[in-house]
C-alpha positions in Angstrom: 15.4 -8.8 11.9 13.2 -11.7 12.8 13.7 -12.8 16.0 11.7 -15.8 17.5 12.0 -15.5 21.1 10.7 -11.7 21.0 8.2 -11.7 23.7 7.8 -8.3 23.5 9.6 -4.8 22.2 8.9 -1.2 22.7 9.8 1.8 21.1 10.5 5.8 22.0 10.6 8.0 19.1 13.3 10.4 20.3 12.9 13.0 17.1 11.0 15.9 16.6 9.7 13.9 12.8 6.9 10.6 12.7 8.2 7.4 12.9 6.7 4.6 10.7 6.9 1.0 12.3 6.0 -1.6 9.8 5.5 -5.3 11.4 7.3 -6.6 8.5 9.5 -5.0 5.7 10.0 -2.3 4.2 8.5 0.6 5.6 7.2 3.6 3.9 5.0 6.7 4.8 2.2 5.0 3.1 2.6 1.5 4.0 3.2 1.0 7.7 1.7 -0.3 11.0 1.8 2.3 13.5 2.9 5.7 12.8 4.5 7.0 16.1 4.1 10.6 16.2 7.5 12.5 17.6 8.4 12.0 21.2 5.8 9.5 21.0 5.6 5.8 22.4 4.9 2.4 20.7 4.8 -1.3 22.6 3.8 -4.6 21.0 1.1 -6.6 22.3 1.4 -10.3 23.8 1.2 -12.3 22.4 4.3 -10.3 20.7 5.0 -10.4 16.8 8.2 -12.1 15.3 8.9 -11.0 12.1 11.0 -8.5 10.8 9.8 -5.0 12.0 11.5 -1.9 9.9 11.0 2.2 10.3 11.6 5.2 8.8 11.0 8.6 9.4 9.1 11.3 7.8 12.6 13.2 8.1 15.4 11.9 9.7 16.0 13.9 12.6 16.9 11.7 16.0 16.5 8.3 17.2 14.3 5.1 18.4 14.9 4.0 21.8 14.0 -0.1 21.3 13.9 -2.6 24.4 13.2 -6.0 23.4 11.8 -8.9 25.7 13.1 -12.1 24.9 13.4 -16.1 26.7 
């Protein structure tokens, strides 16, 4: 979801499998942003994207831990 107050988000990969962060939609294993390796740690820079951001895993296996920073 877009959100335009987002001054800033980070994410914990709490899964033994890759997460894939896309900053926009649809996220695959082949088109993504960031691949966040398991148990692994991803924060957006400032100034802080506000488009939709999607994931998936490699296999699902656990969660994402996501804090986001807004107004």
């Amino acid at each position: 979801v877009a959100a335009t107050t987002r001054k800033g988000a980070s994410f914990f990969n709490d899964s033994t499998q890759a997460l894939f962060i896309k900053l926009g939609t649809v996220a695959s294993a082949t088109d993504y942003t960031v691949k966040v390796p398991a148990r692994g740690y991803f924060e957006l820079i400032t100034p802080a994207y506000t488009g939709a951001i999607d994931g998936i895993w490699a296999a699902a296996n656990g969660a994402v831990k996501i804090t986001e920073i807004k107004d």
